[in-house]
Each structure stands twice: as C-alpha cells, then as structure tokens.
C-alpha positions in Angstrom: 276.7 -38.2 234.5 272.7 -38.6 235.1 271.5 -35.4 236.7 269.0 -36.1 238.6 268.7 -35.7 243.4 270.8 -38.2 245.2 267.9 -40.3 247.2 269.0 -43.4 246.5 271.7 -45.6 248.4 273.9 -47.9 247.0 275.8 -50.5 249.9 278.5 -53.1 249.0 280.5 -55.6 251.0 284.7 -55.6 249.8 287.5 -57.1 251.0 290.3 -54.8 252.4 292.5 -54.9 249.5 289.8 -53.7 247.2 288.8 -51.1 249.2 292.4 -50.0 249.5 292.9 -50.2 245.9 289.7 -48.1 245.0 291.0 -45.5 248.2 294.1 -45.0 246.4 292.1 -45.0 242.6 289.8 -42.0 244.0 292.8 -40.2 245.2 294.9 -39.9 242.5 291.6 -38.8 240.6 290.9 -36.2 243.3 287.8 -37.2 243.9 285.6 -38.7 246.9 285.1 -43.2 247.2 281.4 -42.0 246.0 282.5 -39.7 243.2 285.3 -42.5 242.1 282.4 -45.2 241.9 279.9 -43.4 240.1 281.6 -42.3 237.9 283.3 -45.5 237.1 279.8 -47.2 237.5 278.0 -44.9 235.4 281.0 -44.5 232.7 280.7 -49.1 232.8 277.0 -49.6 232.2 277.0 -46.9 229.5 279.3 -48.7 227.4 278.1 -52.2 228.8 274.5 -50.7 227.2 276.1 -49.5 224.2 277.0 -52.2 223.0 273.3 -53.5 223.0 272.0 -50.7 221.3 274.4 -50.1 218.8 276.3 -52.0 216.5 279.0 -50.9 213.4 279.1 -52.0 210.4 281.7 -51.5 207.1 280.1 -50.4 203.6 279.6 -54.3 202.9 278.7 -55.6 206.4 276.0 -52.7 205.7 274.8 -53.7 202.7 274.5 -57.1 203.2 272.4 -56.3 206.8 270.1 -54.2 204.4 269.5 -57.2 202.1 268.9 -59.4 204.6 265.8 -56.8 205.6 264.7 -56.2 202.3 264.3 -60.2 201.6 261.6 -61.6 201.2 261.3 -64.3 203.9 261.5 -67.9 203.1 258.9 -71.2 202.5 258.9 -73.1 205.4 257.0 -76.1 204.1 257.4 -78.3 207.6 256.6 -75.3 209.9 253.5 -74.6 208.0 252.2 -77.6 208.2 252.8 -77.4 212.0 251.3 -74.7 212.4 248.1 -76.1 210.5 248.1 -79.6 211.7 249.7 -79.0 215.2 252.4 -82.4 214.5 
C-alpha cells in the first residue's frame, strides 16, 4: 500500500446489496469498509497499470520486437510528397 497521511476523502453512492456484500467481504478479511476498499482499490489500479507499463514476451515474440526497433524505417513515397506539396 502507498504510504503516505490520509487527507484525502473518497465518497460513493451503492445500492444496499452492494454495500451488504462489501460489509460481509471486509469481515471475513478482518478488516474495516475503508481498509477492504483500499486495499482492493489500490491492489486493482496496480494491476489495471501494469498492464500498461509492462508487457511479456517469449524468446521469439522478443526477438522479433527487437527487429522491428532495429529496422530501418520504410519509403513512404505518397506521404512524402504530402508532406512537400501539402495534397
């Protein structure tokens, strides 16, 4: 969890049932409704962000990434004549 002073508040509108369910979630966890959430909350967008930042790859999905960097990049006739004429 982010370490850091608890300043900032956090409100949310739920139906019964879902605040029932998350009750009974925080319970058997033995933790508070606040704990339960952050925790879930913070243990979501890390992996929600992980898997924008960091990708795996096999031996050949590797190697094939690395050639696609190290190619040199392609004539684009048509685009650089746009990009000189403007049509």
């Amino acid at each position: 969890m982010l370490a850091s002073s608890k300043t900032q508040r956090v409100d949310l509108r739920i139906s019964p049932a879902a605040k029932e369910m998350i009750q009974a979630a925080a319970q058997a966890q033995d933790k508070t409704v606040s704990e339960f959430l952050l925790d879930s909350g913070l243990t979501s967008a890390a992996e929600t962000l992980a898997d924008r930042r960091l990708f795996i790859l096999d031996d050949a999905q590797w190697q094939a990434f690395q050639a696609a960097l190290d190619a040199l990049p392609r004539a684009r006739p048509r685009l650089a004549r746009l990009m000189k004429t403007g049509r």
